[in-house]
C-alpha positions as CSV (number, residue, x, y, z in Angstrom):
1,X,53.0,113.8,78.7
2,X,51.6,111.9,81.8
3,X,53.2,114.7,84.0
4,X,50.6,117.3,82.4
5,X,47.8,115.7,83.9
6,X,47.7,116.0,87.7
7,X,44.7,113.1,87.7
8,X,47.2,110.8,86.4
9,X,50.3,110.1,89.4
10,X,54.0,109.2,88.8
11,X,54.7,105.8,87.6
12,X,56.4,104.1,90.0
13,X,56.4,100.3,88.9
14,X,57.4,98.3,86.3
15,X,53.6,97.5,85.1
16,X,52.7,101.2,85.3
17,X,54.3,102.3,81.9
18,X,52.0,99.0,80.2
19,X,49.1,99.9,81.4
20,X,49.3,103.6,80.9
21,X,49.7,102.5,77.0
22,X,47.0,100.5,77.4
23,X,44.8,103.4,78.2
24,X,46.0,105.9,76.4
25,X,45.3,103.9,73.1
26,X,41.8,103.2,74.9
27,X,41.3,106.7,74.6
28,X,42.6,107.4,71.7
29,X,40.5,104.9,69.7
30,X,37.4,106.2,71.8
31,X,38.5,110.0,71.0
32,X,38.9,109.3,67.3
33,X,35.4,107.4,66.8
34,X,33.2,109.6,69.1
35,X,35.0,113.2,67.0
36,X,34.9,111.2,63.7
37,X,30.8,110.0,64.1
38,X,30.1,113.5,65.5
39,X,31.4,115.2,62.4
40,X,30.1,112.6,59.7
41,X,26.6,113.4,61.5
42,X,27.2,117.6,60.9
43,X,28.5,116.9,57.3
44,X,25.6,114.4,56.6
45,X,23.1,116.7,58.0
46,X,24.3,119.5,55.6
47,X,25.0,117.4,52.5
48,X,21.4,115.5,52.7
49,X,19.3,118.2,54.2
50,X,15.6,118.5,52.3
51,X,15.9,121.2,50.2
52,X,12.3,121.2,49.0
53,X,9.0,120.3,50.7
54,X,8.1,117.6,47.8
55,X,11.9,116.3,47.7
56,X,12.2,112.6,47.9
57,X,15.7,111.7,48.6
58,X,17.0,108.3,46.6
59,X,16.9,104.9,48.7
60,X,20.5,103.2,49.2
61,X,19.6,99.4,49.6
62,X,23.0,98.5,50.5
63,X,27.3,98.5,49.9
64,X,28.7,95.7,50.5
65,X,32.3,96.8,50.6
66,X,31.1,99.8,52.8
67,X,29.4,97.4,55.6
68,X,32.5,95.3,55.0
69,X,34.7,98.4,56.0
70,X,33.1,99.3,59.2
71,X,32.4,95.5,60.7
72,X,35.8,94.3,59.8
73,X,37.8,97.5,61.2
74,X,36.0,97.4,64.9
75,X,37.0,93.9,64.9
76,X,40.5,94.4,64.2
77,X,40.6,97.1,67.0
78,X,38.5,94.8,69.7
79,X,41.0,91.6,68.8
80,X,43.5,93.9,69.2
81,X,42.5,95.8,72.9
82,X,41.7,92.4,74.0
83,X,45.0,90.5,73.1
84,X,47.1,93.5,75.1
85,X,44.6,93.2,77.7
86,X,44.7,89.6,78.6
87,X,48.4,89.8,77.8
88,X,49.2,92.8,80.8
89,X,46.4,90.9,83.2
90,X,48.4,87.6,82.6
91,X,51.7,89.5,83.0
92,X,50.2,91.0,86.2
93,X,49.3,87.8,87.9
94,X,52.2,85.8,87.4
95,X,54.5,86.6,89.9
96,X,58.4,86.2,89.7
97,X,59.4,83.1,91.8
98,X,62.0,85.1,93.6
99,X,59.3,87.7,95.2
100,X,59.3,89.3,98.6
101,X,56.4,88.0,100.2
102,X,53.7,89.8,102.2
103,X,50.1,89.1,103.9
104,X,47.4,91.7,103.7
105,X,44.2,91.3,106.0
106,X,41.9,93.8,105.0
107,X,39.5,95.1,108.0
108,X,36.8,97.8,108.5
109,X,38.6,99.6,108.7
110,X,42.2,99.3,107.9
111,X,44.7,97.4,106.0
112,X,46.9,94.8,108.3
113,X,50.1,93.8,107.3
114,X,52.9,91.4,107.8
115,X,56.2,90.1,106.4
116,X,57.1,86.9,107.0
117,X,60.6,87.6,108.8
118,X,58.1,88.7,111.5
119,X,57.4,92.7,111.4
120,X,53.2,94.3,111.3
121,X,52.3,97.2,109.7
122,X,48.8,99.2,110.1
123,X,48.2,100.6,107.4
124,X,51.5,101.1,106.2
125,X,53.9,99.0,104.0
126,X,57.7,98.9,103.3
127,X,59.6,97.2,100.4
128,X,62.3,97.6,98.6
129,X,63.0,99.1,95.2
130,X,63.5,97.0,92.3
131,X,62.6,94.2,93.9
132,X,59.4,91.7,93.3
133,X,57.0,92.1,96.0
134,X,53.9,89.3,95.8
135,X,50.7,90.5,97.8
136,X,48.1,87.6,99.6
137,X,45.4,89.3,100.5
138,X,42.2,88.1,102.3
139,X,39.5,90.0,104.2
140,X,38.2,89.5,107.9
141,X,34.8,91.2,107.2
142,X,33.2,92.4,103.8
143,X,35.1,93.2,100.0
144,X,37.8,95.7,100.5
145,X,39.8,96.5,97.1
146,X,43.5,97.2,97.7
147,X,44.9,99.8,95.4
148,X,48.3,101.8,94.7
149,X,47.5,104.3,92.3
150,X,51.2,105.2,91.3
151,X,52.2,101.2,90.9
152,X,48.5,100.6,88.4
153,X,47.4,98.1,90.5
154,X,44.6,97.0,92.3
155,X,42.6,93.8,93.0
156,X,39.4,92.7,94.9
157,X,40.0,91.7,98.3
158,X,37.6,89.2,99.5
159,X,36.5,87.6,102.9
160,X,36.7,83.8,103.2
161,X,39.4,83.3,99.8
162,X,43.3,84.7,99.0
163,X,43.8,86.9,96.1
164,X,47.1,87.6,94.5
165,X,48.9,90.4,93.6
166,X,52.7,91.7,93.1
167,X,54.6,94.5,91.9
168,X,58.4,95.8,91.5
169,X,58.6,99.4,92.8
170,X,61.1,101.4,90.5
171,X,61.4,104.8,93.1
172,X,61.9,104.9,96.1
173,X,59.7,107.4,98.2
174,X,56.1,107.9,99.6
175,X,52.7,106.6,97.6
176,X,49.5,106.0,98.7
177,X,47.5,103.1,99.3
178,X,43.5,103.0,99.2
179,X,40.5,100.6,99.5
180,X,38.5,100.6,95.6
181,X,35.6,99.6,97.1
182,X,33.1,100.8,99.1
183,X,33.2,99.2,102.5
184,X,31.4,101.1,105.2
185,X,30.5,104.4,106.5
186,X,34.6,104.9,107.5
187,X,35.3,103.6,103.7
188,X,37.1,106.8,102.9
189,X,39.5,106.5,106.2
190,X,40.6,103.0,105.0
191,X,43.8,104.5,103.1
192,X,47.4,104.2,104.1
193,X,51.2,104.2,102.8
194,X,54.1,102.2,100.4
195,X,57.4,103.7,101.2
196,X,59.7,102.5,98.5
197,X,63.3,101.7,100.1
198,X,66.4,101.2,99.1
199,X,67.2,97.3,99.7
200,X,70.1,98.1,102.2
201,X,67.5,101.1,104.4
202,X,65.1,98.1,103.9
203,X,67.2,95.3,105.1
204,X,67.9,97.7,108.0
205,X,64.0,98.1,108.6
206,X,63.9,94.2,108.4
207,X,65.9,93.4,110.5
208,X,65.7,96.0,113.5
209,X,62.0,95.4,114.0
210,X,63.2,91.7,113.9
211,X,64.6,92.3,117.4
212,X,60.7,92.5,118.6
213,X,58.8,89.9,116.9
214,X,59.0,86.3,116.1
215,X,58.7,85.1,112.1
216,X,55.3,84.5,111.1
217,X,56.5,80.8,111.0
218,X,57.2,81.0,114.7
219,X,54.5,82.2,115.4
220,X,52.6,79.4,113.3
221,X,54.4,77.1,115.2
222,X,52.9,77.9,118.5
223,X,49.5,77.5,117.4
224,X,50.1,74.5,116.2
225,X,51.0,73.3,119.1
226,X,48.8,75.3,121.2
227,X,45.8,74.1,119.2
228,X,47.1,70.7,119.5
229,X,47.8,70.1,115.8
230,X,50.6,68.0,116.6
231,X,48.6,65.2,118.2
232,X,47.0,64.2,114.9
233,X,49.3,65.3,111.9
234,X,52.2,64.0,114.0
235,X,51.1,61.0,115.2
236,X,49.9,60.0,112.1
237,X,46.1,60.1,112.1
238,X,46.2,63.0,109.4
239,X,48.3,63.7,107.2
240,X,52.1,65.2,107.9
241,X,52.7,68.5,107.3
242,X,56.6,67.7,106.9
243,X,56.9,68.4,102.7
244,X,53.2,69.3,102.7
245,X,53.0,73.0,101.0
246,X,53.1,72.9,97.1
247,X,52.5,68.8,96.9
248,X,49.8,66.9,95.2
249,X,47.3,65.7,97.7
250,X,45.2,63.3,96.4
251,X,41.7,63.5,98.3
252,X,38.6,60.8,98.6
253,X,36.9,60.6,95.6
254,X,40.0,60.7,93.4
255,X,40.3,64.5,93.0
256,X,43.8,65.9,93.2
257,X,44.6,69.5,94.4
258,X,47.8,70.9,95.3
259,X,48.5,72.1,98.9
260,X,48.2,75.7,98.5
261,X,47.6,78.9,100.5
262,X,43.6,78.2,99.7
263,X,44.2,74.1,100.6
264,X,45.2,75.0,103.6
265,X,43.0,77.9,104.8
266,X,39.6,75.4,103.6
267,X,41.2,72.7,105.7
268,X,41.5,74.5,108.5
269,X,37.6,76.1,108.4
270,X,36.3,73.1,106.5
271,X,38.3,70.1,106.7
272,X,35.0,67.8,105.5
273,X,35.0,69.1,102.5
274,X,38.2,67.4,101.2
275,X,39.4,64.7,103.1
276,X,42.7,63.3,101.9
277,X,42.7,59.5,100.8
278,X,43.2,57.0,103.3
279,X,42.4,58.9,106.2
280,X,39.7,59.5,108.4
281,X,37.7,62.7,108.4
282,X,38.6,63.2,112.1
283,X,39.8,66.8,112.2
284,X,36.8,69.6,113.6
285,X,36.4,72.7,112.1
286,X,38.5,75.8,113.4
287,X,35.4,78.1,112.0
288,X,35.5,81.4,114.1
289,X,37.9,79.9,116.7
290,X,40.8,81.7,114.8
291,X,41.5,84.9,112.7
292,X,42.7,85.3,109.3
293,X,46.3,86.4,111.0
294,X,46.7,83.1,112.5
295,X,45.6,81.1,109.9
296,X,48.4,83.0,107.6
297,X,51.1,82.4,110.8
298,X,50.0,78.6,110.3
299,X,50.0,78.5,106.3
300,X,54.0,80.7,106.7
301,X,54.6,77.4,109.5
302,X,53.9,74.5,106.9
303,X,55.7,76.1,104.2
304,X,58.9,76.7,106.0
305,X,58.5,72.6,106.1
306,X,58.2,72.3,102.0
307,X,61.8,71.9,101.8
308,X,62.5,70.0,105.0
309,X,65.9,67.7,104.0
310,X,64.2,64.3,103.5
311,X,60.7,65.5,103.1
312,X,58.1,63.9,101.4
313,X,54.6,65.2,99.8
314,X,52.2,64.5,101.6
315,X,50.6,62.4,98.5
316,X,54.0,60.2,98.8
317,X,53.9,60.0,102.4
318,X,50.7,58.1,102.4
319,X,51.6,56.2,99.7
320,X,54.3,54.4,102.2
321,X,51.6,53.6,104.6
């Protein structure tokens, strides 16, 4: 049925058939009410019409099972469209733990992409089929909105925070990518590709433009050497990054956060605003001395150190101190 209507594109993801239902039922319900109130309004217009200048018409001052009927029905129907709702939104943002991984930057105006084996993309992105793919997104300028129409998804993406989103392509071929939101007098240029692969043609992808980039954590790495990282969080005088990413860190005040992508990027830009316990607030702010690439390359660098053999969290490390 889907096919008849040329607004409506292939579904080509696992989510796509759920929220398709979703909207059809939507419509349906919204179909059925608006024909339904339309033809209670012609019939009641005929039935009740004045039929003679002096004709008083008898006054209804209530039914109780009649109001009963139509408040208790639109419930039922708005419990039920918001239980399927929050459950496909939960659904959608829960992402398999076994998920290819890749980092958006959104930019007027393109869309900047990179896997963490080490290959960019401009405006173009390549995955495998039946396989999890998990989206972080982040913007460099103002609210872009990345969108595959033919995978049903879609999601804000926002300057100065990480949004999530995944999917699992289930064809392989050529769909197009957008930006949802108005973002400049070139908004309409800001579209590109997701070309669906099998996982061996992808694998091949992977690994020949391997042969002319570094990983992301490589490249991570270097800046934190080349910003001199190392001569605090190795030393000692802040807190390790050995075991860091996906720890508790327990911060002055007695607030404790995890380290995450978002932990990370604030304690790069604003590393006052939660100082871990028992060290100084010694670190400067990195504010407009890097981009959102390189803080990425530096978040790919401390979680390739999460399972370091005989790591510790960084809450545990400076509990040995």
């Amino acid at each position: 049925m889907l096919c008849l209507l040329p607004l409506l594109p292939k579904q080509a993801s696992t989510v796509a058939p759920s929220v398709d239902h979703l909207l059809w039922f939507v419509i349906g319900i919204s179909v059925f009410f608006t024909a339904l109130i339309f033809l209670l309004l012609l019939v009641f217009a005929i039935k009740y019409r004045r039929r003679a200048p002096d004709e008083v018409p008898q006054q209804i001052h209530g039914n109780i099972p009649l109001e009963l009927t139509w408040t208790i029905i639109p419930i039922i129907i708005v419990i039920v469209i918001f239980v399927w709702g929050v459950d496909l939104f939960v659904r959608e943002r829960r992402a398999p733990m076994d998920a290819v991984h890749v980092y958006v930057v959104g930019k007027q105006w393109m869309w900047k992409l990179q896997h963490p084996e080490g290959p960019r993309e401009i405006n173009t992105l390549h995955v495998p089929v039946g396989v999890p793919v998990e989206l972080t997104l982040t913007s460099q300028d103002v609210i872009h909105d990345f969108a595959v129409p033919a995978f049903r998804i879609k999601t804000d993406v926002l300057p100065d925070r990480y949004t999530t989103e995944w999917f699992t392509a289930t064809r392989t071929g050529r769909f197009p990518l957008y930006c949802d939101q108005y973002c400049g007098t070139f908004h309409s240029e800001m579209r590109g590709d997701v070309i669906v692969m099998t996982l061996p043609q992808y694998e091949t992808w992977l690994s020949g433009e391997m042969h002319h980039t570094e990983t992301m954590a490589a490249a991570g790495e270097k800046l934190y050497e080349s910003y001199g990282c190392i001569t605090c969080h190795g030393t000692g005088k802040a807190p390790p990054f050995v075991g860091l990413y996906g720890a508790k860190v327990r911060l002055e005040g007695g607030q404790t956060v995890i380290a995450d992508d978002r932990y990370i990027r604030q304690s790069i830009l604003d590393p006052s605003s939660q100082v871990v316990l028992g060290y100084k607030p010694i670190m400067p702010t990195f504010q407009g001395q890097i981009s959102e690439d390189q803080i990425l390359q530096i978040i790919a660098y401390i979680q390739s150190l999460a399972n370091t053999p005989g790591a510790q969290g960084a809450e545990s490390a400076k509990e040995t101190k």
